[in-house]
N, C-alpha and C positions, 0 to 999 in steps of 0.2 A: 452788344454782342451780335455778328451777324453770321449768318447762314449761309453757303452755295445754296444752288439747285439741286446739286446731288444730292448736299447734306440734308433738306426738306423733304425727302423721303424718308429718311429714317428720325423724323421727329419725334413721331409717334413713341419711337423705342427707347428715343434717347430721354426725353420724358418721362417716361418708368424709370427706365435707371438712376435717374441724378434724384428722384423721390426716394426710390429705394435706398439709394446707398447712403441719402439723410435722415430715413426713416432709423438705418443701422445705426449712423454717429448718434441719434439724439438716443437710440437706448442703449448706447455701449458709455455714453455717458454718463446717463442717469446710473446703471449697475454700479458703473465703478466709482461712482459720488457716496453711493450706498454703501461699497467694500472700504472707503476712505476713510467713511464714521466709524465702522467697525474698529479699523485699525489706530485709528485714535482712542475709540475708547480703553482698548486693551493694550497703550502705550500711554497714554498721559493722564493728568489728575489734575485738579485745581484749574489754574486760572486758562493755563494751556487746553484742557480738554475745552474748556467752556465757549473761549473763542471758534476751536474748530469746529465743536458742534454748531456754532451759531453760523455759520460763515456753510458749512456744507449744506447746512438745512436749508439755507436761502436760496441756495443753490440747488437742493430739490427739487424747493417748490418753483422756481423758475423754469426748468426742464417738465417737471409736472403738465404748466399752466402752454408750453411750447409742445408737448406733446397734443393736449385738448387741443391747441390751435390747430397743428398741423392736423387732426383727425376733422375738425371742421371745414376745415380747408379743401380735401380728399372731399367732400360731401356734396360742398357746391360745386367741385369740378365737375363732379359725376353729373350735377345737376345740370349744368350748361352742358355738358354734352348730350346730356340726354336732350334738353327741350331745343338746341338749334344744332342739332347734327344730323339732321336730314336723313335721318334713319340708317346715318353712314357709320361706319367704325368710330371707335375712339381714334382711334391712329389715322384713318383721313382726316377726323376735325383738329388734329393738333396739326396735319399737315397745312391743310387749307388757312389756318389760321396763326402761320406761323410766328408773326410777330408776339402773339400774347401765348403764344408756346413757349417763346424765347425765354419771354420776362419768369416765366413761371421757372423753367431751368436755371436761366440767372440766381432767382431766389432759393430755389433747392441748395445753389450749392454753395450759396453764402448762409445758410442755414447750417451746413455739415459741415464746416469750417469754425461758423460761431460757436457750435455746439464742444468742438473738438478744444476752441481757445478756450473756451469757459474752463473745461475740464483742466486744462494745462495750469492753468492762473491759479485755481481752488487746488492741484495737487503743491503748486509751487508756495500759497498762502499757509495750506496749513504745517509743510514740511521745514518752512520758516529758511526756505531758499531763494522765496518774490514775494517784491511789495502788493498788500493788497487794493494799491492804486488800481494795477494791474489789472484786477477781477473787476474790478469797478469798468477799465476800460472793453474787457470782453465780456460784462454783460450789456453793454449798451451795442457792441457788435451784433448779437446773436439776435438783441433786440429789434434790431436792423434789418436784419435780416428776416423775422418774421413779418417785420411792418411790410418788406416789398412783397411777402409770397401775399398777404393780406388784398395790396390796390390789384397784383396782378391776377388775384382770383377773382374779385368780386366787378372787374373792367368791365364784363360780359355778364353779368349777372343780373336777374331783377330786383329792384330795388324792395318789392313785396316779398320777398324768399324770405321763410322760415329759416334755411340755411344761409343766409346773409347773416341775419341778423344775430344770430347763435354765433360765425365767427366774429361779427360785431365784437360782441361780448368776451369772447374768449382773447380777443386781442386785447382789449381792455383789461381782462385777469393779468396778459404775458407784460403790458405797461406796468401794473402794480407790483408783479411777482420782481420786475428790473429793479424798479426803486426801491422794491424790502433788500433788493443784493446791494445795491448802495449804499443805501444806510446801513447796513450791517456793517458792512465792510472798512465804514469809517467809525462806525464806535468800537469795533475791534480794535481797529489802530490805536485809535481813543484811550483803549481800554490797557492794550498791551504796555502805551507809552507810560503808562500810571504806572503800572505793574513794577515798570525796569525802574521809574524815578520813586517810587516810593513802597519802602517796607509794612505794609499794613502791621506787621508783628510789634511794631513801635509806637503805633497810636493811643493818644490817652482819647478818655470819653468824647472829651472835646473835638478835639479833633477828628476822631470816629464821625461824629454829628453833621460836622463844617462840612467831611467829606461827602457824608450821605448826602444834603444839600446839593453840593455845587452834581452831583451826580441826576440827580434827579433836573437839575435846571439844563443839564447836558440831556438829557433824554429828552426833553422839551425841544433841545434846538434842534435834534435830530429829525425827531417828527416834525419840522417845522420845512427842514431840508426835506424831507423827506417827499411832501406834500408839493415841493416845488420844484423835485426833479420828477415829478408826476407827471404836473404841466408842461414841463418843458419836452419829456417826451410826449405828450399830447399836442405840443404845436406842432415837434418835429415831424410828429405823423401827418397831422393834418395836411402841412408845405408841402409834404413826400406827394400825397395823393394830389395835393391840387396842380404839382410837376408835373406827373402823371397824363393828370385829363387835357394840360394845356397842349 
């Protein structure tokens, strides 16, 4: 993304804005994740309620773990303007330093976007009008998305910061909270596709048992997946960052 000269004046402002109006998506999303559960509970029962609660809840906690980000985020900015801005505004040091101003707006507003698809994907999964492929693919968006606001805050940051290392950490939560939306998302499938191929009302003992079993060895594979779309968003991060510095 590049700038005029004109435009390098009002960095400063456009900066605030493309924060703000993500700071709106991530809590106009999280409410109405919130309004969703409601409206599931006082429409479905059984096997139906159960998914969607699994499915939105993961999706809280994901938007939860992206809001602590972004608020850690906001902290170390404050901080690098404070220690190298020359006693000058926030708005000359976003100007003076336009290019990691850029990157900062870039990632704002792939944030407000990811925030925005998650919501679409979680209204379409649990309305039972989109696959929950879908959610899978916009949570690893929004993921994405916080991974870049992450390198392009901490570019100018000291490696000693108390507030580094807090978003350190809260990025690490926003990786975990992704991979609980994925795993969810597929044992729901998982889960639904049992539902439609088989009448639980029909089981003897036996096969009650077999089920519980092969159920329990599926919960197995999932954390297992689970644990290794961890890593692969932790490589992916890493590459992002080492793109970054090169």
């Amino acid at each position: 993304m590049a700038f005029s000269t004109q435009a390098n004046e009002s960095l400063g402002d456009l900066v605030e804005d493309e924060l703000s109006i993500m700071d709106r998506a991530i809590e106009e999303a999280a409410k109405r994740i919130q309004e969703m559960i409601t409206e599931s509970r006082a429409a479905h029962s059984g096997i139906k309620l159960e998914v969607n609660e699994q499915i939105l809840d993961s999706c809280t906690s994901l938007m939860a773990a992206i809001r602590v980000l972004v608020h850690k985020s906001r902290k170390l900015q404050a901080e690098i303007v404070a220690n190298q801005g020359s006693n000058g505004s926030a708005k000359e040091f976003y100007k003076r330093n336009h290019q990691w101003t850029e990157g900062l707006i870039s990632a704002a507003k792939s944030i407000g976007l990811g925030a925005k698809g998650l919501l679409d994907a979680a209204n379409e999964a649990v309305s039972g009008e989109g696959k929950l492929e879908r959610l899978i693919v916009a949570s690893h968006c929004v993921a994405a998305g916080t991974a870049q606001l992450v390198v392009a805050s901490r570019v100018k940051a000291s490696q000693n910061s108390d507030n580094l290392a807090e978003l350190s950490q809260a990025s690490r939560n926003v990786t975990n909270a992704t991979a609980t939306v994925v795993a969810t998302a597929k044992s729901c499938a998982q889960l639904v596709q049992q539902t439609e191929d088989l009448d639980l009302g029909v089981l003897n003992e036996h096969q009650t048992k077999r089920l519980e079993i092969e159920c329990q060895v599926r919960v197995l594979e999932l954390e297992s997946s689970l644990e290794k779309e961890r890593m692969k968003l932790s490589a992916l991060r890493k590459l992002h960052y080492q793109e970054d510095q090169s």
